[in-house]
C-alpha positions, 0 to 999 in steps of 0.5 A: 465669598470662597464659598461663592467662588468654588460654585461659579467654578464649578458652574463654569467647569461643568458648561465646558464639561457639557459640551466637551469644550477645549481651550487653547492656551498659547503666548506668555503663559504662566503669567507673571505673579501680582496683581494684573489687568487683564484686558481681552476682546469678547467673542462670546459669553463663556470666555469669562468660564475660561478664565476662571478655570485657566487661572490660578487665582479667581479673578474679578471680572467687571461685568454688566449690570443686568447680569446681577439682576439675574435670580441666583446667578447675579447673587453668586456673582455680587458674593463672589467679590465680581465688580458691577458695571452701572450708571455709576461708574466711578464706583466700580472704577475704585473698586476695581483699583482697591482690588488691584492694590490687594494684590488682585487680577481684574479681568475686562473686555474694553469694547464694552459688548460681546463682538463674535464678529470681530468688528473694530469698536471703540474701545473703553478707557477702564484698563489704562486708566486703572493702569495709570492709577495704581501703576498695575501694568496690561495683560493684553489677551487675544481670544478667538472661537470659530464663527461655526462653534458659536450658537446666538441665544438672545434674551429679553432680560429686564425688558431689552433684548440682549445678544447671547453668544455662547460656544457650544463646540471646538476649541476657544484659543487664548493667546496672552501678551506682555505686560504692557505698562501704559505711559502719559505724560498727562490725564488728557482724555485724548491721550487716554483713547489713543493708549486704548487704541495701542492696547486693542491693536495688541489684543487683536494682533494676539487673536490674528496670530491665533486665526493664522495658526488655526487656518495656516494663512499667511497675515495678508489672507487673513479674514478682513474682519480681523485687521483691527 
């Protein structure tokens, strides 16, 4: 598996290198010790690069099924401890809460899909229901690039078309929040959608504070798009 891990960051650290991408960090950074959630928007393919070569640990990602399919890459990714997302989604729910009571960090994008138009989605329950399952709170993480650094390659992989937003210059900004603990007084799935809710409300209020500082707006000038 180490060995697995080393080359996925050697891949990641190599596409930054290629195209001399920079990466931004801001908010509360270091992270606290532990195991943790890590719960971010998606504007495009390379976030995860960033994250395996920002954190100190190799994080878990939760990932979508057809990239395993793909020759070499999805053996890496199924070798390296990273979760599969399929049709059987409580599989992946156990896995990703026994690698959080190992002491782990889980890494997923709630919306589901990769979103670099900064639309309001409905967001996944995963992360607080993981939260609420093995106690481990939220990092709410906001993540922005700018429309102009991203190039479309869509694919057709496995016979559907999938959207590939990848960056290709400029600086990807990441902006982390506080541990947030989810709290329900039940396991309604009405009260797990509106504690999703919060959490997206933090992620994208950490990816307006990142437009803010790169364009100098003021909150009310903001770009409608990203009033989540």
């Amino acid at each position: 598996m180490q060995i697995c891990e080393n080359l996925i960051k050697l891949y990641a650290n190599g596409y930054l290198r290629l195209f001399s991408l920079k990466c931004n960090i801001s908010g509360i950074y270091p992270l606290p010790k532990g195991p943790k959630i890590i719960a971010a928007n998606h504007p495009n393919a390379t976030d995860s690069f960033n994250l395996v070569t920002t954190l100190d640990e190799t994080p878990r990602f939760l990932m979508r099924s057809n990239l395993f399919s793909i020759p070499i890459i999805g053996w890496l990714l199924n070798n390296a401890g990273q979760i599969e997302v399929s049709a059987k989604g409580k599989i992946s729910f156990e896995y990703a809460c026994a690698a959080l009571l190992k002491g782990q960090i889980i890494v997923l994008y709630p919306e589901g899909k990769l979103n670099p138009e900064y639309e309001k989605l409905k967001a996944k329950s995963g992360a607080v229901r993981m939260s609420l399952a093995t106690g481990v709170p939220i990092t709410p993480l906001g993540i922005y690039v700018q429309h102009e650094n991203i190039i479309d390659m869509r694919r057709v992989l496995n016979g559907t078309i999938s959207k590939g937003c990848w960056q290709v210059s400029g600086s990807c900004f990441l902006r982390f929040g506080r541990p947030w603990m989810p709290k329900a007084s039940g396991t309604s799935l009405k009260e797990i959608h509106k504690l999703s809710r919060i959490l997206m409300n933090q992620i994208y209020s950490l990816v307006n504070k990142n437009h803010k500082e790169l364009t100098c707006e003021s909150p009310t000038s903001l770009n409608p798009i990203l009033q989540w």
